[in-house]
N, C-alpha and C positions, 0 to 999 in steps of 0.2 A: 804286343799290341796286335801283331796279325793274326795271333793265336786266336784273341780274342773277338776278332770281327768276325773270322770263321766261326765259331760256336755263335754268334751274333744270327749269323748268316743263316748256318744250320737250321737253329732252333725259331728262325720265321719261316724257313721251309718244311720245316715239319707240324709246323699249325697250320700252316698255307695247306698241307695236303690233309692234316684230318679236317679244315674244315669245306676242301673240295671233295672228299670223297663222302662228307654228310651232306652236300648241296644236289651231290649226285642219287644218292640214295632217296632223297626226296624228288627226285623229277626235275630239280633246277637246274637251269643252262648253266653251265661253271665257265670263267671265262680261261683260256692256257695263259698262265702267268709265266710259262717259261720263255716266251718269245717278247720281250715289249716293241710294241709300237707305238710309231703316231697316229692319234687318229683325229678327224674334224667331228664337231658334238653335230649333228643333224637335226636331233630334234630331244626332247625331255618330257617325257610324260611323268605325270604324277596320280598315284592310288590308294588311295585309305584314308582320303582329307575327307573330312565333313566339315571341320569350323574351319580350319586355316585355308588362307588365299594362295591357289596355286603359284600365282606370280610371286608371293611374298616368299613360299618357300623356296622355289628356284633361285630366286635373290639375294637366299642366306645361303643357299650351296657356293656361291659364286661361279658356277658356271653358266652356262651361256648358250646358245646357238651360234656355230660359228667358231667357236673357240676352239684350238686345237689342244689335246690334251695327251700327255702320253702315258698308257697301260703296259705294266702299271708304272705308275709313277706319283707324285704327291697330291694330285687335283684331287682322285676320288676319296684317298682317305678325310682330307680337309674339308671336303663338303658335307662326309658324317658326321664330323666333328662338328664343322656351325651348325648342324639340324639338334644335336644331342645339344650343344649350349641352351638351345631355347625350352628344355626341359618342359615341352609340348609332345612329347611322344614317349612311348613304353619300346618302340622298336623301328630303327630303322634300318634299310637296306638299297642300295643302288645296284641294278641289272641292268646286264644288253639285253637291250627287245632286240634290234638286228644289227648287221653291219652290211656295207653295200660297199663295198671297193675300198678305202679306206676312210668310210662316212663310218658313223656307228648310231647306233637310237639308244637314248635311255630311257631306264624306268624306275623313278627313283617313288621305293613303297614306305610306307610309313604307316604306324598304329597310334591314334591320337590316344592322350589322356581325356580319361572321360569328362565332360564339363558337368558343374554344376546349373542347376536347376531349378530346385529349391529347395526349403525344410521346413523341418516340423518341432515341435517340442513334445516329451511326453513326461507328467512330473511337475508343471510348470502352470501357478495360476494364470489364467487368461489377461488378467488387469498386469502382468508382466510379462507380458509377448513382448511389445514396443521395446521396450529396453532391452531385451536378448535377441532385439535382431538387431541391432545398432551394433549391440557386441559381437555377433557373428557377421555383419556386415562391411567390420574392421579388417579381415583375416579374407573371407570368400565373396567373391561376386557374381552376379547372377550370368550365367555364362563363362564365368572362368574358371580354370582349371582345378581340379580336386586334387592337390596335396596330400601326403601323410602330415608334412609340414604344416598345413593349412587345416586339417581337420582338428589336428591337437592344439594348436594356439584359438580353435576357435573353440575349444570343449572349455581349456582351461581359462579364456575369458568368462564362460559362464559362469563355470565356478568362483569365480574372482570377485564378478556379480553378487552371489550370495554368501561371501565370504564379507564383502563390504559391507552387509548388512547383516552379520552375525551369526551367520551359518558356517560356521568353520569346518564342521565335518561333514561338508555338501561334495558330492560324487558327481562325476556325468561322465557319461560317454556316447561316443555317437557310432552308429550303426549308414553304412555308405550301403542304399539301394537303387537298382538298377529302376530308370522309369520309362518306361513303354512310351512315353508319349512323345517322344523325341529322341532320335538316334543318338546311343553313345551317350545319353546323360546322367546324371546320377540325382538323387535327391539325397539326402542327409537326416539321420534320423537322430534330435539326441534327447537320451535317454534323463532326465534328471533327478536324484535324490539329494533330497536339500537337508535330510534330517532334522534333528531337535536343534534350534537355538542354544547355542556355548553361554550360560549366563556366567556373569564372574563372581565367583566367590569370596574373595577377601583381594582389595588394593594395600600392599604393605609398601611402608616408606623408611625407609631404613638411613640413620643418621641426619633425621631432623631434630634439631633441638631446638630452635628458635620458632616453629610453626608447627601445633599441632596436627597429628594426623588427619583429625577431622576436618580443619581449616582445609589442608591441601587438599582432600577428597573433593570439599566442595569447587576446587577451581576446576576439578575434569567435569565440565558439563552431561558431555558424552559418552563417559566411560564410569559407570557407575558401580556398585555393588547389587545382588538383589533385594537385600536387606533393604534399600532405599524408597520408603514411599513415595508413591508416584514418579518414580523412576522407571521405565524398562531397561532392565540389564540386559547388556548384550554389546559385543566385543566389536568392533569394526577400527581395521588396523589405520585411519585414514585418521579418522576422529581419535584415537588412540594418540597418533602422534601431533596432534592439534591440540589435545589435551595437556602432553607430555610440556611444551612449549606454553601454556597457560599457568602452568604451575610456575616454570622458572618466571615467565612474566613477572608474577605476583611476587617471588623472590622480589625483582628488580628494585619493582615500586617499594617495596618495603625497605631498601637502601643496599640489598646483598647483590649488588652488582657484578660477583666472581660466582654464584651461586648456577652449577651446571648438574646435569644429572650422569654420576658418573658411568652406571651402566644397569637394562633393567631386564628382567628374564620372567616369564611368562612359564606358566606347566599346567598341569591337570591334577587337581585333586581328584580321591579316592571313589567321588561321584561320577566323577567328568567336567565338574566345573572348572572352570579358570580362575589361578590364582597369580594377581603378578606381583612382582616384589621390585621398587626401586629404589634405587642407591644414589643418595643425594649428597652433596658438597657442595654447604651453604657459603661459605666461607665467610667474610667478615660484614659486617654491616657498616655504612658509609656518611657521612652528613656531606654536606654543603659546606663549605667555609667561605673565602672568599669568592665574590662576583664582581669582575670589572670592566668597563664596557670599551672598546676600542673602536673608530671609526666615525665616531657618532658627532652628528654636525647640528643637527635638526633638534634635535632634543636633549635637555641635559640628565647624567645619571640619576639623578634623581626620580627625577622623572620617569624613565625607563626602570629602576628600582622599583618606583611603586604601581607599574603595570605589569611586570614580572611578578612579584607578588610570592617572593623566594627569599627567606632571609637565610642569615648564619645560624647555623644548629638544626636545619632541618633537616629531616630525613633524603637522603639523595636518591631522588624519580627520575627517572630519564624520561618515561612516559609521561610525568607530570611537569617537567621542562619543559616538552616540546609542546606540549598542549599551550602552555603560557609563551610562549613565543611564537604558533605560527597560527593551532589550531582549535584554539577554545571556541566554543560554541556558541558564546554570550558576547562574541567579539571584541573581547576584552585582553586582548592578547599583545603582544610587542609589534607583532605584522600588520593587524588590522588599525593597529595606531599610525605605525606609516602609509601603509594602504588607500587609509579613509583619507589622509593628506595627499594623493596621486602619487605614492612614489611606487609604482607598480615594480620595478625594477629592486627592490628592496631584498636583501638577504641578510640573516645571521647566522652564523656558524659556530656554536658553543665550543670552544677547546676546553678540554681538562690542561691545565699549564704543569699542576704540581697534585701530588697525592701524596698525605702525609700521613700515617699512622692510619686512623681513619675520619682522617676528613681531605675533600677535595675543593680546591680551587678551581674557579672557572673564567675565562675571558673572552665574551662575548665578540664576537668580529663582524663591526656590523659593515654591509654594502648600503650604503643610501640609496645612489644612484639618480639620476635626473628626473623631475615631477613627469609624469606621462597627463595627456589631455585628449580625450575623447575625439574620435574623427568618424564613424561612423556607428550609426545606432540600428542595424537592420534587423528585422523582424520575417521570420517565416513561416511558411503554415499552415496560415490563419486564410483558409480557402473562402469562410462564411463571414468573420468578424472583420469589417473595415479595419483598414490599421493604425486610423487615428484615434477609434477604441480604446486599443494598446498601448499606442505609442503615449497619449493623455494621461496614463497611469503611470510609466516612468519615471524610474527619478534621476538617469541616466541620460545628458544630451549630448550633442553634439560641440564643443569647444571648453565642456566644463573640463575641471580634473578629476582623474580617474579615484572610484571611492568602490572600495569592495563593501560596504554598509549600502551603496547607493544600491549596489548590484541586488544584491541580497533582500532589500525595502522593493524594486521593482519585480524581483522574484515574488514575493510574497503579493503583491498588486493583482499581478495577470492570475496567480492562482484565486484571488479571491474574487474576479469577474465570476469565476463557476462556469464557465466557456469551455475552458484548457482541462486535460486531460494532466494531471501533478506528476504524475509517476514517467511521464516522456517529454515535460519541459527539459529543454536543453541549453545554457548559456555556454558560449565560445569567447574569446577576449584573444584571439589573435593581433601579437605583438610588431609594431614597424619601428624597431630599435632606435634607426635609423634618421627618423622622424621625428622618436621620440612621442611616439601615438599609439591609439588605443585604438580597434575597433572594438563592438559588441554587437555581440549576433544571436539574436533570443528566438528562437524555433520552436512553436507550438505545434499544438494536436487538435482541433479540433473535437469535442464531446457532446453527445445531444443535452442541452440542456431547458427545453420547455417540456413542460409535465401538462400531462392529462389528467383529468378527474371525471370516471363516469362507473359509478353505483347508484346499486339501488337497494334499502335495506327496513327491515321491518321497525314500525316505529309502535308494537303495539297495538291498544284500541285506536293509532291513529293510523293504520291503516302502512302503507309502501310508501316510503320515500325517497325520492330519486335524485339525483346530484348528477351535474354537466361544469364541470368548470375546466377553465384552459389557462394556463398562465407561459405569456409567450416571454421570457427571460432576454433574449436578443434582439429586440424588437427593435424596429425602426419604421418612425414615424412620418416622416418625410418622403419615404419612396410608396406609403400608400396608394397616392395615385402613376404610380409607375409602372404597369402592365410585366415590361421584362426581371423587376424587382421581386417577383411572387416566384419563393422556389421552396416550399409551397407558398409561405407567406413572406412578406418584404422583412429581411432581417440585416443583420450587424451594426446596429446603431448603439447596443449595448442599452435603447430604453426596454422597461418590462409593462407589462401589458398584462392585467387580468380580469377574466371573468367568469361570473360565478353562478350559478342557478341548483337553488335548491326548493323541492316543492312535494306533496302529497294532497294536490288539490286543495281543497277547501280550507285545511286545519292549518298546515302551514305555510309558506313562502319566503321565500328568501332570495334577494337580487345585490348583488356587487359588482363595483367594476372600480378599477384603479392603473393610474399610470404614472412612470417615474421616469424623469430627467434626468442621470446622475449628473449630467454636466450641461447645463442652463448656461446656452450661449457658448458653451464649446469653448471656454477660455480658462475658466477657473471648474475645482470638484464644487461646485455649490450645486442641490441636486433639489427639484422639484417635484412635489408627490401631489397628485390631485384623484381624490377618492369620493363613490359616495356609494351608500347602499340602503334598500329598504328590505323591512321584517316585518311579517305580518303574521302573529299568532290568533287563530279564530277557535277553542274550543266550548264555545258555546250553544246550544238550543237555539228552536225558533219562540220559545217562552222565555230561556233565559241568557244572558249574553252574557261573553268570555272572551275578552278581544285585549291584545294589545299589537299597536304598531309604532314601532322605530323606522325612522327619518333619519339620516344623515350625511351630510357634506363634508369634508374636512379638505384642508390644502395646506401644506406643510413645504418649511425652505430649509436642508440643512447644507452647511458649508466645513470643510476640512480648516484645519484651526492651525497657525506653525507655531503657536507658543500653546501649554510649555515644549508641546513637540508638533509635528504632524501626524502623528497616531489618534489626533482628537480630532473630534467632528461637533459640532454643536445645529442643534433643530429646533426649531421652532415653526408651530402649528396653530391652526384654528379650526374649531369643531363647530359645527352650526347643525343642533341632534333637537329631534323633540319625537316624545314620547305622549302615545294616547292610550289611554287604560279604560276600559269600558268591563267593572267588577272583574277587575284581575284580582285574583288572591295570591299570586305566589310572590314568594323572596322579600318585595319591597315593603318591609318594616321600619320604624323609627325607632331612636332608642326609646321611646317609651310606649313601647310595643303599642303604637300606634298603623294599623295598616294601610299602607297607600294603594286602594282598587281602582281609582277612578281619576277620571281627571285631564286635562292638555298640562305636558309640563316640558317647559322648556331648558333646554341643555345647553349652553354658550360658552365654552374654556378655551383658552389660551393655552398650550404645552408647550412646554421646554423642555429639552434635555443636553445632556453633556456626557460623551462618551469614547472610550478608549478601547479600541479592537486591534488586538495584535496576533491575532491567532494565525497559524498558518493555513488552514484550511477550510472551509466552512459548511466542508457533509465532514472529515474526520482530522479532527486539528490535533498535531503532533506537541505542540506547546503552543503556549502564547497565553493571553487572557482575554479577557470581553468585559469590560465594567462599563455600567449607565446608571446612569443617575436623573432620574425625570420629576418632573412636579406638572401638573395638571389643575388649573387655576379658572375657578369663574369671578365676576366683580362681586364683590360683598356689597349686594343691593341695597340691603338693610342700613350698614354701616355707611353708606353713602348718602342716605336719604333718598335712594330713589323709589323706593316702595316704602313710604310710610303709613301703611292700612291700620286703623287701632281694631282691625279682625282678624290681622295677618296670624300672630297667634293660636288663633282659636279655632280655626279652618285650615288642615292637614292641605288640602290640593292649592289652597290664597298661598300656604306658608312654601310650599315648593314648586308653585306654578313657574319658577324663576331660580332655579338650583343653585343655590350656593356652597361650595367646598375648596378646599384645595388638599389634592390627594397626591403624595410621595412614593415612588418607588425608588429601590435599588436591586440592582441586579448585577450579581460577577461572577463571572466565570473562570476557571482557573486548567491550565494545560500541561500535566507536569510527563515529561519522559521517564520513564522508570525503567525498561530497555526500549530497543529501538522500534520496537513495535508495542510494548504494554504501557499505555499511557493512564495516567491519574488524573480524572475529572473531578477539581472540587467547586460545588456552588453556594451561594446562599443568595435568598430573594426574602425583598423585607416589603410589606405596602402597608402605607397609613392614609386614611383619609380622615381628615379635619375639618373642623368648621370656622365660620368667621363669629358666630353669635351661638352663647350657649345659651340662649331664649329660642332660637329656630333652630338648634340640636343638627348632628352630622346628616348629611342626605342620605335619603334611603336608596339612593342611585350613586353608582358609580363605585360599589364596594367589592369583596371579594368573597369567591365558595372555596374551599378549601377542600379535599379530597375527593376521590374517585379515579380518573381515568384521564381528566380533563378534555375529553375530545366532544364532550356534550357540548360547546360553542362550534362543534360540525354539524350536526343535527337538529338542538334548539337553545339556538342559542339568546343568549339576554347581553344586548350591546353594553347595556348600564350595570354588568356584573361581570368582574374576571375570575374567569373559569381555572385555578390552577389545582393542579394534580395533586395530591399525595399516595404514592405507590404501595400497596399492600392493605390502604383505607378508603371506605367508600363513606360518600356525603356523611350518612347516617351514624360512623362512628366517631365524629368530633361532637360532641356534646353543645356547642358554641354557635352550632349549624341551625339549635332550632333552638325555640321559643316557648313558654307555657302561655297558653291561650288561656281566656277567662272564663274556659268550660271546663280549664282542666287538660285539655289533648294540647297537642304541639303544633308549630306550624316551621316550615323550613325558612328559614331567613339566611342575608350574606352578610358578614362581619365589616367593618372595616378596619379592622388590623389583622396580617397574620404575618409569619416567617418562615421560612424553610429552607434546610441546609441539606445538602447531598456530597457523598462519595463515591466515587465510581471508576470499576476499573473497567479499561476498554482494551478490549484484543481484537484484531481485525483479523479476519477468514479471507477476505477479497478485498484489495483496494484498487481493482478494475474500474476506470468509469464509468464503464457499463453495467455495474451492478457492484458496489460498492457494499460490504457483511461486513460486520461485528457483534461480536457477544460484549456483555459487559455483565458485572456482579457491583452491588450495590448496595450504602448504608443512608439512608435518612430519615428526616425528623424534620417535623412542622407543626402547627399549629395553629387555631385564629382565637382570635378575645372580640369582645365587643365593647370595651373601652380602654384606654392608655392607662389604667389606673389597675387592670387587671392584667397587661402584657410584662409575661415574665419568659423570657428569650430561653430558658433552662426546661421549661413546663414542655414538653414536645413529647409528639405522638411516635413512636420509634420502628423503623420498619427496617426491611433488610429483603434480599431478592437479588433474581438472576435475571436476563434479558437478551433480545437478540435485537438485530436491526438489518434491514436491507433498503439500501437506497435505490431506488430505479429511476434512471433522469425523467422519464415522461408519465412515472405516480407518486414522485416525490418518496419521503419515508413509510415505510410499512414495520412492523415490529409485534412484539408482545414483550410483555412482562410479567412475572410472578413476582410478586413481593408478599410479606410474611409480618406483621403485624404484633409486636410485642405486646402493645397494651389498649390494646381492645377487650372491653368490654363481656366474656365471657356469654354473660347472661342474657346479653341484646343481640348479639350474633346471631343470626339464622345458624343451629344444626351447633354452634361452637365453631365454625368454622372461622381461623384465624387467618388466610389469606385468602391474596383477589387473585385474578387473573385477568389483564386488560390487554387488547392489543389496540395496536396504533398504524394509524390509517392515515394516507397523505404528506402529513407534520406530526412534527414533536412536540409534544404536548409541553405548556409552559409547567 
């Protein structure tokens, strides 16, 4: 043992002297280690800092001013040692500056690591800067120290980066230079080659026998072959194993609940591509056997049996379980049956009990738990929309029982005011066990939602036409004369407000104004609409005249309906229109191609409708539907004896100075999810109009044009004629559109029958409220007849087309469409050209 301390001893004495006799060779004061003393520290300088704080370093030395320390002895090594811990220096060293009787001065020198600065990329598109400074941002920060450690986790995040994204044989490396513009820092240079994209050459699945290779292919969304149309192949190990887990998924649902992937290997064919191979073990496939429900107080199994909606011998889903017990989408599930009854506290726990060969029993374990009852209903937010707006929509109050249908119906409400912002509604339902209550806390977003309308656009030999219209959506009526209420205009009443001006001086004009109630008296939804607007068509000479002008008033009441649900609303309106024609020749025709030029004719109808709106949204509805059903009714004068003229007859302007019809619509909309974002739009729209006397024949008013663009009721439009669209057809190719005159030529007239059905797929680009995008692609067919005797629902014009849409809350919808025209007419076609091109302006054309 003593031996050993001596050779201990030794061999520090003889480092001790080669490294005093190289501190001598360089000029440095060496201190005699053969004498130790005590000394008092007197003072501590410090040299070579730039970044670090002289005090902070003193502080990790642990010594001191004051402090007695004795040379040599344990202080000075131990205070290199805390400097080296902080792995802020390439070199440290502690010297006497002096000593003064037994005081001593230090000088403890140090060489920082260089700090970083900044960096660059080279190799690297510029639209991927942002994302490779997040990843070097993980690793280095601006001002801290430059690692070898830190340079390489920040290379190999890069690479990581575009390995994520298919780049597998991506390289980087980074290059440390020295920058001038600040002592001691460094900037970072890294260098990037990303190479070719790894595409994958064959996905092999090895020991499937119950699932086709190609089935399973198709469950990797992400990790495709090249082979694959409209696939990009390309390998990313993230989606790779989100794929891997898709596959077994699908196992599951399919009843192979032991179905695991034993193990799968990845290589390079003789190109470079990748090839991987997985090794599956399905193992056996599963049914359902028995189901029995335990717990259960409220409902009996039966009951619970046929909203499960699971019998014996089916296929065994665990995914399809759970859906029917917590999370079906159509709320048709075991949970939302307790739920919608308040028992918020609700659980069930499916046990497997027994598994026999292959089939499984199951034993429901249900929690009831006590009804929970509503305690408060708060709303947040809502900076602009009063909150009795909101709160009126509700179907969530204060002392009812708690109903997740109720939650869900008030969710759908506030989104369809078109106020709130959809995609940052928020509900909360914090629980007071205790209490046995409910709060609910619905937090909106405020979205601009009044549009503007001001163009101006050539009409032609008539000359520039100019449009001003405003529609204020959150209007409020009441704080008009309220001076502090104008921010810019008095708002959050939820009434809408519009008006309209359109005009090219002389030829045309056009004035509307409308406003709506939703809630008349603030107690019930019964909503009030009171409209009127004039049209003034002049293209006529100072020899010959061309004039027609529309009149009209309307006031309408409609109210929300609780049987058979409250998803219905019923309206009813009065129209009070009259019509003056001074040698009009267009549209108004009778069936026996009689023309209507001239004349005062009077328009008086009664509307009703009945209609069911479940949609969830109403700029881009995820599901739901829209159906209406309307009739539009004047008194059958004739048939009443109030106009018994024996010239009524005989005199086209006597026989409809007093319009009589009654003209039918239907309209349905349909919202189907197909994923979570590609939605199915299907429609059909049907209108008839009828008469009360087929001695005074259908009116020449109030019928329908059938093709083009339908946004011609934006520029000239004819009140007593509905303008609807058919896409990829313009007016001129429905045969039904026009008339043989008794010269032989044609003239355009409007039908009163037509139909028209639509398909349509819709993908959304942006559902920002600020600017809401979608494309959609599209099949439909329409038609019009001019009497019931020739309407054959099968006889359809057939088109097909692609489209876009962008909604802007303050110009409403903008859009184009290309649609593509099967059976058009060849030989009438300008040039053969078989499609249109229309864009859409403001709204959506019917």
């Amino acid at each position: 043992m003593r031996f050993s301390l001596f050779l201990l001893c030794l061999a520090c004495f003889g480092c001790w002297s080669t490294l005093a006799a190289q501190a001598d060779s360089l000029g440095q004061p060496v201190f005699n280690y053969s004498e130790p003393q005590e000394y008092e520290i007197g003072g501590i300088k410090i040299e070579g800092a730039f970044f670090a704080e002289e005090n902070a370093i003193i502080g990790v030395t642990g010594l001191s001013v004051g402090q007695e320390i004795r040379i040599p002895g344990p202080d000075i090594p131990r205070a290199i040692r805390n400097l080296w811990r902080l792995r802020l220096f390439t070199n440290v060293s502690i010297e006497e500056e002096k000593t003064i009787g037994d005081v001593i001065f230090l000088t403890i020198r140090v060489e920082e690591r260089p700090r970083f600065l900044r960096h660059s990329f080279t190799g690297a598109k510029q639209s991927s800067h942002e994302d490779l400074n997040e990843e070097v941002n993980k690793y280095i920060v601006r001002g801290g120290i430059v690692t070898e450690d830190a340079k390489v986790n920040a290379a190999e995040a890069i690479r990581g980066y575009y390995v994520e994204k298919g780049y597998l044989d991506a390289a980087v490396s980074v290059e440390e230079i020295p920058d001038t513009t600040r002592p001691n820092s460094v900037r970072l240079l890294f260098d990037i080659n990303r190479n070719e994209r790894v595409k994958i050459a064959d996905i092999n699945f090895i020991g499937n026998e119950a699932v086709k290779d190609k089935k399973l292919r198709k469950q990797m969304k992400e990790t495709s072959e090249k082979s694959r149309l409209f696939k990009s192949s390309k390998f990313r190990p993230t989606e790779y194993e989100t794929d891997k887990e898709a596959v077994i998924t699908y196992y599951n649902n399919m009843g192979y609940r032991d179905a695991r992937i034993v193990d799968d290997s990845l290589y390079r064919n003789e190109d470079g591509d990748l090839v991987i191979d997985i090794n599956l073990n399905e193992g056996n496939q599963y049914y359902f056997r028995n189901i029995t429900w335990k717990g259960n107080s409220i409902y009996d199994d039966a009951t619970l049996d046929r909203v499960l909606g699971i019998t014996r011998g089916d296929v065994y889903n665990e995914e399809e379980l759970q859906t029917r017990l917590s999370f079906s989408q159509d709320n048709a599930d075991v949970s939302s049956l307790y739920m919608d009854n308040g028992y918020l506290f609700f659980n069930v726990d499916p046990i497997e009990v027994a598994i026999e060969g292959d089939s499984i029993d199951l034993e429901m374990r249900i929690f009831e738990g006590p009804q929970a009852t509503i305690d408060k209903v708060v709303i947040n937010g809502n900076d602009r929309t009063h909150e009795h707006v909101i709160r009126r929509e509700l179907f969530t109050r204060p002392g009812q029982k708690f109903s997740r249908s109720d939650i869900i119906r008030s969710q759908r409400q506030i989104i369809g005011l078109g106020y709130f912002n959809q995609e940052t509604l928020g509900i909360e339902t914090p629980v007071n066990p205790d209490r046995g209550t409910v709060d609910i806390i619905y937090t909106v977003e405020e979205k601009p939602s009044d549009q503007l309308e001001l163009s101006a656009g050539w009409g032609g030999r008539r000359g520039v036409i100019g449009t001003l219209g405003v529609t204020f959506n959150n209007f409020s009526l009441r704080n008009v004369f309220n001076r502090e209420a104008w921010h810019p205009l008095p708002q959050g009443d939820g009434q809408r407000l519009s008006l309209r001006a359109q005009t090219n001086g002389r030829f045309y004009q056009s004035y509307n104004a409308s406003l709506t109630e939703p809630w008349l008296g603030g107690k019930r939804p019964t909503s009030l609409s009171v409209s009127a607007f004039y049209n003034k068509y002049d293209f006529g000479t100072s020899t010959v005249p061309r004039k027609l002008i529309i009149q009209q008033a309307a006031v309408s009441l409609g109210t929300r309906l609780r049987w058979p649900d409250d998803n219905f609303v019923f309206r009813t309106g009065l129209n009070l229109q009259t019509l003056t024609l001074d040698n009009w020749g267009e549209l108004f025709t009778t069936d026996q191609n009689e023309q209507v030029t001239t004349g005062n004719y009077n328009n008086f109808s009664l509307q009703f409708s009945l209609s069911r709106n479940t949609a969830t949204d109403p700029i881009y509805p995820k599901q739901g539907s829209n159906i209406e059903l309307s009739v539009q009714a004047t008194p059958p004068y004739r048939n009443l004896g109030i106009r018994d003229n024996p010239n009524l007859l005989e005199d086209v302007e006597e026989r409809f100075r007093y319009v009589e019809y009654h003209k039918w619509r239907l309209n349905t909309e349909w919202y189907t999810p197909i994923t979570q974002k590609l939605i199915l739009k299907t429609q059909a729209k049907i209108g008839y109009l009828g008469s009360y006397d087929d001695a005074v024949g259908v009116s020449p008013f109030e019928r329908f044009q059938l093709g083009g663009d339908g946004v011609n009721n934006q520029q000239f439009a004819f009140a007593g004629v509905d303008i609807i669209s058919l896409r990829g057809y313009e007016i001129e190719d429905l045969p039904n559109n026009f008339i043989t005159t008794e010269t032989g030529g044609t003239r355009k007239i409007a039908t009163p029958i037509f139909s028209k059905y639509t398909v349509e797929l819709r993908y959304p680009l942006s559902l920002n409220p600020s600017s809401t995008i979608f494309v959609l692609a599209f099949a439909q067919g329409g038609n019009a007849w001019r009497t019931a005797r020739d309407f054959n629902p099968f006889d359809l014009k057939r088109s097909v087309g692609l489209g876009a849409r962008v909604f802007l809350p303050m110009f409403g919808t903008l859009g184009f469409d290309w649609g593509y025209g099967f059976d058009k007419n060849k030989d009438l076609t300008e040039k053969g050209n078989l499609s249109t091109f229309n864009i859409i302006l403001g709204f959506e054309p019917e």
